[in-house]
C-alpha positions as CSV (number, residue, x, y, z in Angstrom):
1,X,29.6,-17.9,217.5
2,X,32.3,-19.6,219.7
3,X,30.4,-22.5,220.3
4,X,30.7,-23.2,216.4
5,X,34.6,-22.6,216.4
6,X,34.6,-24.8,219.1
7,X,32.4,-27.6,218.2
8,X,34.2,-27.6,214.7
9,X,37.6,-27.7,216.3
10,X,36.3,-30.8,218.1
11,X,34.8,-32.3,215.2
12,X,38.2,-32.2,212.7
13,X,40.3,-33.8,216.0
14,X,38.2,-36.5,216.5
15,X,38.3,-37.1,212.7
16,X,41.8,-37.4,212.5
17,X,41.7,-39.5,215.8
18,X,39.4,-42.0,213.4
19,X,41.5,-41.9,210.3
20,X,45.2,-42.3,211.9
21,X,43.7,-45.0,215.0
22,X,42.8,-47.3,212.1
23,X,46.2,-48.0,210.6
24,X,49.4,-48.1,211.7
25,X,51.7,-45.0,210.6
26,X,53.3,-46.6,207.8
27,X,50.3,-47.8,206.5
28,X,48.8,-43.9,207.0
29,X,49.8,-43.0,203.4
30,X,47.9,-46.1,201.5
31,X,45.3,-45.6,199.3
32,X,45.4,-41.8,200.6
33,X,44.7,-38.9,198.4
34,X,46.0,-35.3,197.3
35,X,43.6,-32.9,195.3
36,X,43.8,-29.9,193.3
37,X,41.3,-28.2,192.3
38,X,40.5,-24.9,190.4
39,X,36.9,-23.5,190.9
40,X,34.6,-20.8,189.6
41,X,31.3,-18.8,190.6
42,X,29.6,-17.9,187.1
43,X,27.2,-15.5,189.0
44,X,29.1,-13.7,191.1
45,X,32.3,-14.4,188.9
46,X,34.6,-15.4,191.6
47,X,37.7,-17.4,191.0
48,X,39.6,-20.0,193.1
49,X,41.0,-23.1,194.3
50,X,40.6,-26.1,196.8
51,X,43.5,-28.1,198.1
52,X,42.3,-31.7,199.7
53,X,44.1,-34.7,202.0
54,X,41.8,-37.8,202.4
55,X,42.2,-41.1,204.3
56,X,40.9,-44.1,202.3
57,X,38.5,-45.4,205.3
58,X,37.0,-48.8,203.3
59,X,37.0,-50.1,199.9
60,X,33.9,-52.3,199.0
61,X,32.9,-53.6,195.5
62,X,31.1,-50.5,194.5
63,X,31.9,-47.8,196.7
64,X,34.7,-46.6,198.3
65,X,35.0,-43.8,201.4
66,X,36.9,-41.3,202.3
67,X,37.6,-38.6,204.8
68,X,40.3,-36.0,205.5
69,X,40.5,-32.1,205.3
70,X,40.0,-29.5,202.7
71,X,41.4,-26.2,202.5
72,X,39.7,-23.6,199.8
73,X,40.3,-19.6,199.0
74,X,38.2,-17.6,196.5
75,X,38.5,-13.9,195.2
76,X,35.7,-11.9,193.6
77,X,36.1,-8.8,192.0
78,X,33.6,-6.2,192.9
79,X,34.9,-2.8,190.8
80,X,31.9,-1.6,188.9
81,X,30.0,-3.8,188.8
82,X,26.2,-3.3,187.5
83,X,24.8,-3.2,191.2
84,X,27.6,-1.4,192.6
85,X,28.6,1.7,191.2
86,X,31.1,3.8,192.0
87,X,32.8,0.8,194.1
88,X,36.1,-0.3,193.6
89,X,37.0,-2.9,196.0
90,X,37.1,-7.0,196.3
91,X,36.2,-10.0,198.4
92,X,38.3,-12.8,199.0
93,X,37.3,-16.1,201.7
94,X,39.6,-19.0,202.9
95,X,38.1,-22.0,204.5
96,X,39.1,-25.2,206.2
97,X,36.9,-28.0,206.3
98,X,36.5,-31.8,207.3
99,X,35.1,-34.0,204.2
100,X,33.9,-37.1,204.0
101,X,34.1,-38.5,200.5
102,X,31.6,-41.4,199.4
103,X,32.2,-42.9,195.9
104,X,30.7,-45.3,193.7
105,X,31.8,-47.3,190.9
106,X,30.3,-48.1,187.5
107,X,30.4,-50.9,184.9
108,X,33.3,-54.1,185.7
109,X,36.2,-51.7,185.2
110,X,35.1,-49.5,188.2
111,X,36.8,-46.7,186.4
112,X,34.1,-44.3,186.4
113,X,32.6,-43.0,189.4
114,X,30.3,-40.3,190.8
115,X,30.3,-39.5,194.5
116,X,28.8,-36.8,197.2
117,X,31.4,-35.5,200.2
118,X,29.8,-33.4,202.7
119,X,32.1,-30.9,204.2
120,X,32.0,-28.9,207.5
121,X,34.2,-26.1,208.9
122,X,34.9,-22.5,209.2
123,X,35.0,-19.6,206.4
124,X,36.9,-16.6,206.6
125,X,35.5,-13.5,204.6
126,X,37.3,-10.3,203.8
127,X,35.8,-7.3,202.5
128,X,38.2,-4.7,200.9
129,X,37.4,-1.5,199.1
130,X,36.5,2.2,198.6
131,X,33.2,3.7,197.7
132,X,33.4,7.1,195.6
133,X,30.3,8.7,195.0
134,X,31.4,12.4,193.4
135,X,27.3,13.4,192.8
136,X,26.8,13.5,196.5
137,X,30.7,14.0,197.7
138,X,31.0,10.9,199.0
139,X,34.3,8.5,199.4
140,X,34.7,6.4,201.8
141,X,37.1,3.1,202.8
142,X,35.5,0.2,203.8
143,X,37.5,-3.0,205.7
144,X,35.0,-5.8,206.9
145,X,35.5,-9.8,208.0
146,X,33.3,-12.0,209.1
147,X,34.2,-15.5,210.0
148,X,31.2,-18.4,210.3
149,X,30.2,-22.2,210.6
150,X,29.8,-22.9,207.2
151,X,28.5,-26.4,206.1
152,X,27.2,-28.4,202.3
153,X,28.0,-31.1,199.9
154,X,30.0,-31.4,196.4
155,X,29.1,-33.7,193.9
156,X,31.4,-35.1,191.2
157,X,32.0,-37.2,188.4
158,X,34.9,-38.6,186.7
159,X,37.1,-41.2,185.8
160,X,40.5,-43.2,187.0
161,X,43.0,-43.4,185.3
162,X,45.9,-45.1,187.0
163,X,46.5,-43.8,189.7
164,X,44.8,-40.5,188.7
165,X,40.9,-39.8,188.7
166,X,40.1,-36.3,187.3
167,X,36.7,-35.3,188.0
168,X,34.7,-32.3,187.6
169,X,32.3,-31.3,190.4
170,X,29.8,-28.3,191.8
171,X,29.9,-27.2,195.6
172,X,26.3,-26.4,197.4
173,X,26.8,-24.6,200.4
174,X,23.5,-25.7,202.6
175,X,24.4,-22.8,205.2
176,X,23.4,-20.3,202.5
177,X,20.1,-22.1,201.8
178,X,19.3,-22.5,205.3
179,X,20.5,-18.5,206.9
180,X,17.1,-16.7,206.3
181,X,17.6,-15.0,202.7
182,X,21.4,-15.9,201.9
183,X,22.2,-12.3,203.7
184,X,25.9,-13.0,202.7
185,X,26.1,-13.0,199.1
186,X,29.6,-12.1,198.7
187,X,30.5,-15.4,201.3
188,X,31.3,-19.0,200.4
189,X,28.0,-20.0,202.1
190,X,25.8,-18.2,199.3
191,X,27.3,-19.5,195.8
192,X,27.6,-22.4,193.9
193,X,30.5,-23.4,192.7
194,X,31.8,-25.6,189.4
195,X,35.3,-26.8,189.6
196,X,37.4,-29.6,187.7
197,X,40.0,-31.6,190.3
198,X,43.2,-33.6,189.4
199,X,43.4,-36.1,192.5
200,X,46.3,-38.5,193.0
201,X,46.1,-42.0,195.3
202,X,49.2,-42.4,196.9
203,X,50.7,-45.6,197.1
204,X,47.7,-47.3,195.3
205,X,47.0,-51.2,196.3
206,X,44.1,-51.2,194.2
């Protein structure tokens, strides 16, 4: 386990080694970007939000690349729920995350765009609750978190406007995929999420 924290540690200094020894400080800010982003988990109906910083890294005719740092918190309520009777209790996660952001243009206008950003970092999830189960005189509080190398991709599509391109997007978390039966169901790594995103270039050249 502390050979992931570690190796992800590594992994988000070199990248912001890579971003900030390609430009000069006050050229840092060009073409950088700011995102907001609300998000939801229709299956497990979970709620929440991503915060991202990204470094424009090159600009070509069609595509464009990114990377930077992505921050992300969900909360899912768990009180009654069909499968879990009796419980009243929630789970909430935070992440941080590296992303690298490739996008494409369409059509002469380049305005609207698609793109995949593979992420990679760490997830935090708390369990919080108490079980009361009067037929068998049981009631019990529960406290559990369990931190983890989480990894995936999100895919988008929207449109610029200005120096605005909203999108809308869905996260796959591979880790879940790849974990032997997705044994975390309440954790980022085990749901999809759909999400729309208001991002902002900062001092746009282009």
């Amino acid at each position: 386990m502390y050979k992931n924290y570690i190796l992800t540690i590594l992994f988000l200094t070199g990248l912001i080694g890579i971003t900030k020894g390609q430009t000069t400080e006050k050229e840092f800010w060009t073409n950088s970007r700011i995102e907001l982003s609300g998000t939801y988990d229709a299956l497990n109906h979970s709620v929440g939000f991503m915060a991202k910083g990204k470094k424009e890294l090159f600009n070509t005719r069609k595509f464009r690349g990114f990377a930077g740092f992505a921050l992300q918190y969900s909360y899912q309520n768990e009180t009654d729920k069909a499968l879990n009777q009796g419980l009243i209790g929630y789970n909430n996660d935070f992440g941080i995350y590296a992303v690298f952001d490739l996008e494409h243009a369409y059509f002469k206008s380049k305005k609207f765009f698609t793109g995949l950003e593979p992420f990679i970092g760490v997830t935090v999830l708390n369990s919080n609750g108490t079980l009361n189960l009067p037929d068998y005189e049981i009631s019990e509080q529960y406290t559990n978190t369990y931190t983890y190398l989480n990894y995936g991709v999100t895919s988008k599509i929207g449109y610029k406007f200005g120096g605005f391109q909203p999108n809308i997007f869905f996260v796959v978390p591979l880790k879940g995929l790849f974990d032997k039966g997705r044994n975390r169901v309440g954790g980022m790594d085990s749901r999809i999420l759909v999400g729309a995103c208001v991002s902002y270039t900062l001092k746009s050249t282009r």
